[in-house]
C-alpha positions, 0 to 999 in steps of 0.5 A: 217173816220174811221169805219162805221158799218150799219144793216137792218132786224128785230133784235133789231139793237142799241146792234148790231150797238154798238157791231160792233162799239166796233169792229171797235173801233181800226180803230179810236176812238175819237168820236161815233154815231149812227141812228136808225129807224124803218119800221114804224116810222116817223123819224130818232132817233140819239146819237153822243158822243165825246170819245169812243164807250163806251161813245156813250154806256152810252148815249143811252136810254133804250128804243132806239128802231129801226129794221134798223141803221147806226153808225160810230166811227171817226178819225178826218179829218175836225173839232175837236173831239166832239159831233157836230162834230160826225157821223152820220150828220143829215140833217136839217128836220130829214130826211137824215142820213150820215156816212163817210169815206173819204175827200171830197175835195170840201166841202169848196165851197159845203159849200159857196154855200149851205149857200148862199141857207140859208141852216145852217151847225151845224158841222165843216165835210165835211160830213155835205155837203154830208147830205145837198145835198142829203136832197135838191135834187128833185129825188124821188128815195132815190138812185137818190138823193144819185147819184144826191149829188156824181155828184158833190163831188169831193174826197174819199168816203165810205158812208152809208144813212138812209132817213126816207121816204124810212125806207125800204134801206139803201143805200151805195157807195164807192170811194176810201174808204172800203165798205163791205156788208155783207149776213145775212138769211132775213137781211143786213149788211154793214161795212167798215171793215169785223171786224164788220160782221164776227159774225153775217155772212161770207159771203161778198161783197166787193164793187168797186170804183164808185159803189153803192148798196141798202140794205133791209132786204131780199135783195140787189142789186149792180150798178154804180153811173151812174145807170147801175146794176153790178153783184156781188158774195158773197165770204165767209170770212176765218177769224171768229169772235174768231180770233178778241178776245183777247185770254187771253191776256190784249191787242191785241198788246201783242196777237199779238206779241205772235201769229207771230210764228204761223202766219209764219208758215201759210204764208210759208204752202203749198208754199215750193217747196222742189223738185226744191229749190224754192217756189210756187206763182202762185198768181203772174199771172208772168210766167217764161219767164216774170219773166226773162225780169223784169229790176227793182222791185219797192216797194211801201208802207207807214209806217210799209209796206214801212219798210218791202218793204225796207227789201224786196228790199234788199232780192230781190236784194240779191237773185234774182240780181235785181236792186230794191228800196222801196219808200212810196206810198205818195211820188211816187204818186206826183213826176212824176215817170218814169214809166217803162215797164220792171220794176215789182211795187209791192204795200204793205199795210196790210189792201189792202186798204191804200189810198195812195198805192191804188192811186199809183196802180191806177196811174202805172194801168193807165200807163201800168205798171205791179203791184202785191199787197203784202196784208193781206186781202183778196178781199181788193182793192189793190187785185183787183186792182193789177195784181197778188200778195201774201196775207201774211195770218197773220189773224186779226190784231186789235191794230193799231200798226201792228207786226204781219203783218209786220214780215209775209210781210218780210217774204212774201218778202223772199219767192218773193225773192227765187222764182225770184232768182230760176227763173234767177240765184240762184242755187240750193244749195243757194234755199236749204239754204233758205228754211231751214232758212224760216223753222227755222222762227217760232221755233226762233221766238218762243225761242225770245218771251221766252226772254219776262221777260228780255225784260219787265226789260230792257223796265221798264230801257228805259221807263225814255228817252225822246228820243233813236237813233236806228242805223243799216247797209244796212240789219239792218237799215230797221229794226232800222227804223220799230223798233223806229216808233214802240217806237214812235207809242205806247210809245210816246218817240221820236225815230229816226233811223239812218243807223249806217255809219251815224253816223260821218256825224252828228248824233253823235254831239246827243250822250249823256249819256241821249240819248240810242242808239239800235244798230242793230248788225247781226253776218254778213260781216259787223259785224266788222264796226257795232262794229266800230259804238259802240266804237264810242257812246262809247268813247262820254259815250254813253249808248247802247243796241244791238239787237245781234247775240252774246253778245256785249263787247261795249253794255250796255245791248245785246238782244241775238236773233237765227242766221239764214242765213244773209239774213233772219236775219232782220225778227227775229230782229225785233221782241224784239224790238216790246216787247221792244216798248211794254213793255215801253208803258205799263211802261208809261201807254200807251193806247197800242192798241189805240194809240193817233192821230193814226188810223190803216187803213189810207183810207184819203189822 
C-alpha cells in the first residue's frame, strides 16, 4: 500500500500524477513512482525513487511526456523502502505496468512457481507477482489477462494497470482495497483516495469488492471479475479541493485541531430534535420498535476509533441502560465471537475503509448480524456495507494523526446515545440536559484552543521524558488512552496509559520523579477517588499533570478545560492533550503530519 493515483486523457499527465501523489502523500511516504505513455508510443516510460514524492519530483526528466499514467506512493508491506522495491512494477519486456495496495497472501508460492518457468523477480513485492502474471497470460483482451492473473491471487487488492499494447485503458480492480474513479469532461481519473481527484472533478465512483473497470479517455465501463457488467452511478463528492490545503497553518495536524469547533458544529446541525429531547438519525435504517429489542451495542474499531467506540460505549450504557463494550476490529475478527441476533454492532473507522473493521463487517453480514457504520467518508465500503449508520462529517482529515475525526466520532456516539435512551427510558428532562451540553461542545472547545500558549510551554517542559503514564477512571480512562497513543504516535516518547484504580495493582512499583504522569480528573462522582490516584504518585515524588475541571492541589501543573454535563465531559478533555502531543512533537522536531512507520488509512491486514 498506500496511495495509487492514475489519469487517461489529453493533458500533460506526470505534473498531474506528481500533483496527486503529493495529495496522497500522507497516506504513506516511503517511496514513490510513476509510468507514463502515450496513444502513440511503443512503450512504457518509468521513474521509482526511494523517499518522498519530492524525490520522486527531482528525478523525472524534463521531457517526460506521456497522455496516460499510473503512479503510487508506498507504505512498506513486503521489502525495504527503496527504489527496487517502489511501485509501479514493470514486467520484464516492458509491457505491463502495476500499482498496489493490499497484500496478496500467495505471493511466496506465485513467486516459486513463477521462477521455476525462468521468470527473474527484481524486487522484494509481492506486487512484482502480480505484473508477472498479467504479462505471461495468452488472453488477448488487456481485462482477460488482468481477470486471468486475479483468479489465482489470493489476499487484498486495489490495482491499476498500463500494458503498452493497449495505450488507449487503464484497467483497475478492487478486493478489499479503496478504488475510486473519478468523471472528468473527455478524461478519466482513478485513485485510492478522493484527495487526489477533488481538483480536477467531484464526481466519483466508488468500486465494489470483485469489481473491476476499463478507464479511456471519453469513457468507462464498470463489471465483475467474472466478466459480468454492473451499473455504476457517479455520485458528487462534498468536499473540495481548498478543504484539503493548510489554510495558513505549518501543518495539517495543527489545522486540524483548530478546525473541530467548527466540525462539531457540522455533525450536530440539522439533527437536534428540540420538540421530543432527542435527535433525528434516520440514516440508521432502525425504527423504534427495532430499536427496543436491541440487547447489547458492540463496538468495533482500531486505534483512534476503538478509543472513541469505548467513550461511546459508556454514553451508550449511560443513557440508553444498554449493556455495550468496544473491542478492536482485529481481535474480534479471530476469536470466534458469539454473534447474536439481539445484539446492534456498530462498526467505526474514519476512512470507512480500515481492513480490519471491513472484514469483521463482512464477517457479522455473513452471520446475520445488524451492522451500522459509524464513518467520515461518504460511500466508503464500511457505507455500504453496513446496514445503516451515521457519517461524522468532520471533512478531510489529512495528517495521519486524527483529531478532529476522533472528537466529532465521540460526539456521533453521544448523539446515538440519546437517540437510544429517548427511544427506551431516558426522560425527557435528561434529553433536555444533553442537548443543551452537545450546543455548548463547540463554544468549550473554542475557549480549550485559546489555552494554546500555555499548552506549547507546558509540552516544551514534557518534551525531555523518555516515557509519561497517563491514568483515568471509567469516563477518563478512554481518553488517557487516545491521549498517550496521541504522544506516541507524533512524538515518539513512550506513552501508556492505565486506568488510575490500577495503579496499586502494579503500576506504581514505575513512579519516579523521571516518569510524569497525566492524570484525567473530571468534576464527577468519582472526583474524590481520582484525587486519591495523585496523592498516591505524590507521596513516591511523582510529577503530575491534571486534565482538571478545577485546579488540582497534588498536580504539578493543572490544564483547566469547561464543565459540561458528566457524560460529555470526555470529549472536551481530550482535546488539550492533542495540542500537548503536538507541541512536544514540534519540540522534538517531529515530521508532525507523517509520522515514521505509520500511515493514515491501514487497507492491509
Amino acid at each position: 500500500m498506500c496511495g495509487i493515483v492514475g489519469y487517461i486523457g489529453k493533458r500533460d499527465v506526470a505534473p498531474l500524477l506528481l500533483e496527486g501523489l503529493q495529495r496522497l502523500e500522507y497516506r504513506g511516504y516511503d517511496s514513490a513512482g510513476i509510468v507514463v505513455t502515450t496513444p502513440k508510443s511503443a512503450g512504457l516510460k518509468m521513474v521509482k525513487a526511494k523517499g518522498r514524492v519530492r524525490d520522486l519530483e527531482a528525478k523525472v526528466p524534463a521531457r517526460f511526456k506521456g497522455t496516460t499514467g499510473i503512479a503510487h506512493t508506498r507504505w512498506a508491506t513486503h521489502g525495504a523502502p527503496s527504489d527496487v522495491n517502489a511501485h509501479p512494477h514493470m514486467s520484464a519486456d516492458n509491457t505491463v505496468a502495476v500499482v498496489h495496495n493490499g497484500i496478496i497472501d500467495n505471493a511466496a508460492e506465485l513467486r516459486k512457481k513463477l521462477e521455476a518457468d525462468g521468470v527473474e523477480f527484481l524486487s522484494e513485492t509481492d506486487t512484482e507477482v502480480l505484473t508477472h502474471l498479467i504479462a505471461r497470460s495468452q488472453q488477448e483482451k488487456l481485462e482477460d489477462k488482468v481477470r486471468d492473473a486475479l483468479r489465482v491471487i489470493e489476499g487484498t487488492y486495489g490495482i491499476a494497470v498500463l500494458h503498452a499494447d493497449f495505450p488507449d485503458r487503464i484497467v483497475v480492480a478492487r478486493n478489499g482495497s479503496p478504488v475510486v474513479l473519478g468523471i472528468g469532461e473527455k478524461e478519466m481519473f482513478v485513485a485510492s483516495d478522493i484527495a487526489a481527484l477533488v481538483t480536477h472533478t467531484r464526481q466519483i465512483v466508488t468500486l465494489d469488492d470483485g469489481e473491476m473497470a476499463t478507464l479511456k479517455a471519453d469513457d468507462f465501463r464498470t463489471y465483475t471479475t467474472e466478466g459480468t457488467r454492473t451499473t455504476a452511478e457517479p455520485t458528487t463528492v462534498e468536499w473540495e479541493a481548498a478543504s484539503y490545503d493548510m489554510g495558513g497553518h505549518d501543518t495539517y495536524m495543527h489545522k486540524e485541531i483548530h478546525e473541530q469547533a467548527d466540525a462539531v458544529d457540522r455533525v450536530l446541525r440539522g439533527r437536534i430534535d428540540d420538540r421530543f429531547s432527542t435527535v433525528h438519525l434516520g440514516g440508521l435504517n432502525l425504527d423504534a420498535r427495532e430499536a427496543r429489542k436491541i440487547r447489547r451495542v458492540k463496538i468495533l474499531g482500531c486505534g483512534t476509533s476503538y478509543h472513541a467506540g469505548m467513550i461511546g460505549a459508556q454514553m451508550i450504557e449511560e443513557l440508553a441502560r444498554i449493556p455495550a463494550d468496544a473491542e478492536p476490529a482485529s481481535e474480534f475478527r479471530y476469536r470466534n465471537a458469539v454473534v447474536d441476533p439481539d445484539t446492534l454492532y456498530v462498526a467505526v473507522s474514519q476512512s470507512g475503509e480500515t481492513y480490519d473493521v471491513l472484514a469483521a463487517v463482512q464477517e457479522l453480514k455473513r452471520k446475520g448480524a445488524r451492522v451500522l457504520g459509524v464513518v467520515n467518508v461518504v460511500g466508503s465500503a464500511i457505507a455500504r456495507e453496513a446496514d445503516g449508520g451515521m457519517y461524522v462529517h468532520a471533512g478531510p482529515e489529512v495528517c495521519v494523526v486524527s483529531t478532529k475525526c476522533f472528537t466529532n466520532t465521540t460526539v456521533a456516539f453521544a448523539l446515538l446515545a440519546l437517540h437510544l435512551g429517548r427511544t427506551r427510558d431516558l426522560s425527557v428532562r435528561d434529553g433536555k440536559r444533553m442537548i443543551e451540553g452537545l450546543r455548548k461542545l463547540p463554544g468549550q472547545i473554542s475557549e480549550i484552543l485559546e489555552q494554546e500558549d500555555e499548552i506549547k510551554k507546558l509540552a516544551a517542559e514534557y518534551a525531555e521524558a523518555r516515557s509519561m503514564l497517563f491514568i483515568g477512571r471509567v469516563r477518563g480512562y478512554p481518553v488517557a488512552r487516545e491521549a498517550s497513543l496521541k504522544l506516541k504516535e507524533v512524538s515518539y516518547i513512550h506513552a501508556e496509559a492505565y486506568p488510575a484504580s490500577e495503579l496499586k495493582h502494579g503500576p506504581l512499583a514505575l513512579i519516579e520523579p523521571a516518569l510524569p504522569t497525566v492524570a484525567i480528573v473530571p468534576d464527577d462522582d468519582l472526583l474524590e477517588k481520582n484525587r486519591a490516584a495523585l496523592e498516591e504518585i505524590k507521596a513516591r515524588s511523582g510529577k503530575i499533570l491534571a486534565v482538571a475541571h478545577q485546579e488540582q492541589e497534588k498536580a504539578d501543573q493543572t490544564i483547566v478545560v469547561p464543565k459540561n454535563e458528566d457524560e460529555l465531559d470526555p470529549i472536551l478533555m481530550g482535546i488539550p492533550l492533542q495540542l500537548l502531543a503536538y507541541h512536544t512533537a514540534l519540540a522534538l522536531g517531529r515530521d508532525i503530519d507523517k509520522p515514521r512507520n505509520l500511515a493514515k488509512s491501514v487497507t492491509v491486514e
